[in-house]
N, C-alpha and C positions, 0 to 999 in steps of 0.2 A: 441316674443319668450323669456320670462322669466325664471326666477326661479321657480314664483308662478307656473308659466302654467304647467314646468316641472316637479315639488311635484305635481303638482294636478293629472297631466296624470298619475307619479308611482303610486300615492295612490288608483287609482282603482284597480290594481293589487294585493294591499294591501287588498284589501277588495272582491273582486271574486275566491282570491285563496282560502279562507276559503271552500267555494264550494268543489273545489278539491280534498281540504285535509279531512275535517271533513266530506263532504258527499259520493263522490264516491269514494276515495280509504278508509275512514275508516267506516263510521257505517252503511252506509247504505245497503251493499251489509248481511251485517251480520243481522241487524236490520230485512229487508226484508224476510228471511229464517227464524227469529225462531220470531218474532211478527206477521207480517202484513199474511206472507205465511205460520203460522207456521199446520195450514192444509194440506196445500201441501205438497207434498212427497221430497225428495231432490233432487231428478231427476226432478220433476217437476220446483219446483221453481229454480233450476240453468239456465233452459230452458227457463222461463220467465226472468227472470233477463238479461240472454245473448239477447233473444229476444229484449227489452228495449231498451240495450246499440247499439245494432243493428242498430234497428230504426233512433234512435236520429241521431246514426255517418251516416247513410245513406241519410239520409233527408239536414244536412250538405254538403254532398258533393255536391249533386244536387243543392243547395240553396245558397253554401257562395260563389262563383264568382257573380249572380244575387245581393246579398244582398250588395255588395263593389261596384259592376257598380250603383247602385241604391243611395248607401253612396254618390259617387264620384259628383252627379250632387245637383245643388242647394246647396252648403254645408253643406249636410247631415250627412257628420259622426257622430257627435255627437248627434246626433235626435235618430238616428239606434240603436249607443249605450246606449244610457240611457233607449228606447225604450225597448231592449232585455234584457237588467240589470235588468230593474223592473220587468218585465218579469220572471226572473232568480229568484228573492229573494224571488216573492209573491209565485211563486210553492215550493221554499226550505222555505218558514216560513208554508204553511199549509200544510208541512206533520205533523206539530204538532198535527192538527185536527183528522188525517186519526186514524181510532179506528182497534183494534186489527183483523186481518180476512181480511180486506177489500184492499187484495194485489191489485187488479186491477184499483183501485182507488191511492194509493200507487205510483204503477208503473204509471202512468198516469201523475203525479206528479213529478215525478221524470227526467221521458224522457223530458216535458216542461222544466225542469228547467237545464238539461245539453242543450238542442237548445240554451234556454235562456243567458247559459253563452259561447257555443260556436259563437252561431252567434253573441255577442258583441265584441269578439275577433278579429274580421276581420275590424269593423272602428277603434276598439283600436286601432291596430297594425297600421292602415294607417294612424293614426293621429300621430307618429313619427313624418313624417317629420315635418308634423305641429310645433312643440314642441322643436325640436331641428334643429341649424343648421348641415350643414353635418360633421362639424369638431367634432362634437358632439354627432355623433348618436349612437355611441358604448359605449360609455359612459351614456347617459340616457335609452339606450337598458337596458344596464344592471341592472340599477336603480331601472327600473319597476319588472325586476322578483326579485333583492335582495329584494326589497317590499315586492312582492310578496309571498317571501320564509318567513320572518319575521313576518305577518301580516297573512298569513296560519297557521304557525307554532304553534303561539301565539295563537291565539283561539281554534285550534285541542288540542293545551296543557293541557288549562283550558276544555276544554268539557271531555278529557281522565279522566283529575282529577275526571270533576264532576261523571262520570261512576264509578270508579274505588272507586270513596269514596263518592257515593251521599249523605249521611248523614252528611259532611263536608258542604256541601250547602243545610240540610233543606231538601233535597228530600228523598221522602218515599221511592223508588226504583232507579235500572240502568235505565229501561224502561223509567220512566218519566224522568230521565237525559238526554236518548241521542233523545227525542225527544224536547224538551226543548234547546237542541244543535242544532237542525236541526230549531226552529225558530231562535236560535241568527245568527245563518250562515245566513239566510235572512235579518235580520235587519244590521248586521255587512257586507255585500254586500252593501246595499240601501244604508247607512251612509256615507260611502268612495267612494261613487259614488258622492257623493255631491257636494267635490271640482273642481270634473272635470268638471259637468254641469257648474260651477260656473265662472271658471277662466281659461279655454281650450278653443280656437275660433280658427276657422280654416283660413288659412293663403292663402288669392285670393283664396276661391274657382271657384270651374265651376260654370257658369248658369244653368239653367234647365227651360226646356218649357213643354210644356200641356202635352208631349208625352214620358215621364220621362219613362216608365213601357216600352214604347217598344224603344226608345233610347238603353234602358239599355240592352236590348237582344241583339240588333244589336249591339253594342259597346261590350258586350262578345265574339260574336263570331267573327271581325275583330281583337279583340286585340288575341285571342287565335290564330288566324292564320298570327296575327303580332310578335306573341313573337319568331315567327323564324328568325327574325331580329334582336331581342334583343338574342343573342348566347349566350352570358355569363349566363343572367339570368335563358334561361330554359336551359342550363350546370349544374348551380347551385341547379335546382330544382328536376334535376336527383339527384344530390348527396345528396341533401336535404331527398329527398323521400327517401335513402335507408338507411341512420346512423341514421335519426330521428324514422325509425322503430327500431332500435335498440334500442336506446335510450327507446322508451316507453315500447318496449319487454322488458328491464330489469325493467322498473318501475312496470310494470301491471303481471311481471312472480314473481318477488324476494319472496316475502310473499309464494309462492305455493312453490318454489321451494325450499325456508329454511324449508316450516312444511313437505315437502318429503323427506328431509335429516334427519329428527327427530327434530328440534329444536322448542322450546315451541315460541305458536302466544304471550303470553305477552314480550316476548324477541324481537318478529320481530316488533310487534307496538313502543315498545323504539327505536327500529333503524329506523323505520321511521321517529319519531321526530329528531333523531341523524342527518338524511338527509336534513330536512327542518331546521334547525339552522345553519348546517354548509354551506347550499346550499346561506344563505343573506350574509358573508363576501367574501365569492367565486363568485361570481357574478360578486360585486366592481372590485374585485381583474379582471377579468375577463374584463371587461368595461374597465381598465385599459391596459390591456395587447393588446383591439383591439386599443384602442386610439394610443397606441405606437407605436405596431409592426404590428399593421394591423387584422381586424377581418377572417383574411384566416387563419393566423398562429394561433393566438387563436383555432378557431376548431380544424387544424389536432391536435395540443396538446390535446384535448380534446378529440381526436376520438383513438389518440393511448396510452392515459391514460386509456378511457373505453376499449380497446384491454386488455389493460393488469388485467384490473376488471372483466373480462370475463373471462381468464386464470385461474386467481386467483382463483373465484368462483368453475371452473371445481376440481380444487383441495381442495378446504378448507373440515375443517374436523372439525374446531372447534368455539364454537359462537363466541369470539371477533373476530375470523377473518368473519364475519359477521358483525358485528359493525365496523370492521378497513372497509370492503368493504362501509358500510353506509356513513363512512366518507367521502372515497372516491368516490362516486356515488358523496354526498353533495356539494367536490370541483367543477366537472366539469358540473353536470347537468343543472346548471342556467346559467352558462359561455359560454354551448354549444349553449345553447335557445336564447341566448339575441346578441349574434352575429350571429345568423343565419339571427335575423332577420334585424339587420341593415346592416349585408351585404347587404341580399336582398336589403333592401332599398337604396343600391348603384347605384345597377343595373338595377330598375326601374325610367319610368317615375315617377315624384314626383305629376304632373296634374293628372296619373289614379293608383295613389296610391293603392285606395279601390278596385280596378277588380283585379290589381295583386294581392293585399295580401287575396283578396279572393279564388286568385285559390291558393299561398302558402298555407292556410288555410285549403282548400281542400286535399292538399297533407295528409297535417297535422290527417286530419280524415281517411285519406286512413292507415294511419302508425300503426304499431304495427298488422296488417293485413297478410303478412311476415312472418315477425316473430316468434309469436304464432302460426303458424302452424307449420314452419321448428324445432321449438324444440317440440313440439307434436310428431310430424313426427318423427324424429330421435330418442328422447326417447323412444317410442312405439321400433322402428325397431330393435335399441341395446339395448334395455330392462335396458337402464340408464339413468336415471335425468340428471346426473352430464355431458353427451355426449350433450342430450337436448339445454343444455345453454350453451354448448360451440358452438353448432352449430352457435349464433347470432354473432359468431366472422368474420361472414362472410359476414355480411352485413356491418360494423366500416370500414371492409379494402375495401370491393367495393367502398365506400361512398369518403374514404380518395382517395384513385385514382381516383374517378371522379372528386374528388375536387380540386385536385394537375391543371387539366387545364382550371380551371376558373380564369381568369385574370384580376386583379384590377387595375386602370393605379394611378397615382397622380392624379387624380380629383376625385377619387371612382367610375369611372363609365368606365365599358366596352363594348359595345353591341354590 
């Protein structure tokens, strides 16, 4: 457990968040509608698009405890990971190819390449412990998404540029830009996958015999009916499941819920950037603050800084309080992620690392499920946006009282 090992594990996060950032929360959702679907009706291709994202988080859920029991034997993690990485890059570099009209093909692409980068997420995460000791794990937690945030950030920047001014880099159109962006997000994935193939080895793994495929079944369904034993962890994983719908209900609502208030989308794509810049010193900061005072305290701060970002939002009237919220989304959203997960990794076995954080994982794909409805829901019923996203305040304060009785001893582990 090095240095190297520890840069090399943050560095993929450096290099799969570009994914994130530059394909599905910025161009591809847009790209999709008025290039590849631009036939389709709006109604239609929103349908398709949701359909898509659907799929993908559905097939995750069913799939990533199987894919982490599977990681867990022979040691496999990092086979899994690099396996669905390249997986991830080669569907995000040939939507370069995919020609104007030919959505279905598009989408097809697209869905692979978010499986691609969810289901690498699950031996990433179990390779933690691998990579750091446990005095250590909130501190390298963190490392990975400041990475993350910094190495997303950065390339979403440059690809915005190249859209917004293609003819600063030589290209005849936006169109050939933000496809053109969609193979560097691939190569720029593949590339910073490299150090972790290189100099990450996983630390005594398990054995594994002829009967890997159904071991791995049976060891799901034992540890799912063992984790009643471990109390803390699935305590943990209630309160997990309810703030992190939060958390992604403001990530995947803000954009819809700013151009409802009137305020212009090139204003809300700058406060995106604003979030991913401020989100790589917050993190640190964050790593720091589980190191000290423990990653419980870290969240509730987190959980009732986003309480009061939720508030805020209900009231705001004017865009920098829109950028002032960006900011503060920025402080806590990598702070909340990066201790979530090395708590977890307190309160699991470190031998079946890959089954738990497959079913964490799972939660993960369930989240923002929630959410998106109860502000649907409520905005429909009071005929206001601004009620809509205050509704999510009620998932931050579930979350934090579930959390208030998960107990951490002086060793980090309570079961």
């Amino acid at each position: 457990m090095g240095k190297r090992s520890r840069i090399s594990w943050a560095l993929y996060d450096w290099g799969n968040s570009a994914f994130a950032t530059t394909v599905m929360a910025g161009f591809f959702p847009v790209f999709f509608k008025e290039y590849w679907g631009s036939d389709l009706s709006a109604t239609d291709s929103t349908f398709w698009l949701g359909m898509g994202n659907s799929v993908a988080s559905i097939l995750m859920v069913l799939f990533a405890p199987l894919i982490g029991a599977l990681a867990d034997q022979g040691g496999s993690k990092k086979r899994f990971l690099l396996l669905f990485a390249f997986l991830g890059a080669l569907m995000t570099s040939s939507l370069f190819l995919v020609s104007a009209g030919w959505w279905p093909l598009a989408l097809a692409f697209y869905v692979l390449g978010i499986i691609g980068f969810s289901a690498s997420i699950v031996p990433y995460d179990a390779l933690l412990v691998d990579v750091a000791e446990e005095k250590e794990l909130d501190r390298v937690s963190a490392l990975g998404y400041a990475f993350g945030y910094l190495g997303g950030g950065l390339l979403f920047a440059v690809n915005v540029l190249m859209v917004l001014k293609p003819e600063m880099f030589g290209l005849e159109s936006a169109g050939l830009a933000v496809r053109i962006s969609f193979l560097m997000v691939g190569l720029w994935w593949a590339v910073f996958s490299i150090p972790l193939m290189l100099f990450v080895h996983e630390q005594n793994p398990r054995p594994a015999d002829q009967h890997i495929l159904r071991n791995a079944i049976r060891e799901i369904t034992e540890n799912l009916r063992e984790v009643r034993r471990f109390r803390m962890a699935a305590l943990f994983l209630l309160s997990y499941w309810l703030y992190i719908d939060g958390v992604d209900t403001i990530v995947r609502m803000a954009v819809d819920y700013g151009l409802s208030i009137g305020f212009e989308a090139s204003d809300l794509l700058t406060a995106l950037l604003i979030t991913q810049f401020v989100g790589f010193p917050a993190a640190l900061v964050f790593g720091y603050i589980g190191t000290r005072h423990g990653p419980k305290t870290g969240i509730m701060i987190a959980l009732v800084t986003y309480s009061l970002i939720v508030f805020w939002a209900w009231r705001m009237r004017s865009m920098w309080e829109f950028y002032a919220l960006a900011v503060a989304i920025g402080l806590v959203q990598g702070g909340i992620q990066s201790l979530s997960r090395s708590l977890y990794a307190r309160l699991i076995p470190a031998d079946r690392a890959g089954m738990f954080f497959g079913v964490y994982n799972m939660l993960g794909k369930f989240a923002a499920v929630i959410g998106p409805l109860l502000v649907g829901l409520v905005a429909v019923l009071s005929g206001d946006s601004r009620m809509g996203i205050l509704s999510v305040l009620v998932l931050f304060v579930a979350g934090f009282m579930v959390l208030q009785r998960v107990e951490v001893n002086s060793n980090g582990e309570s079961r």
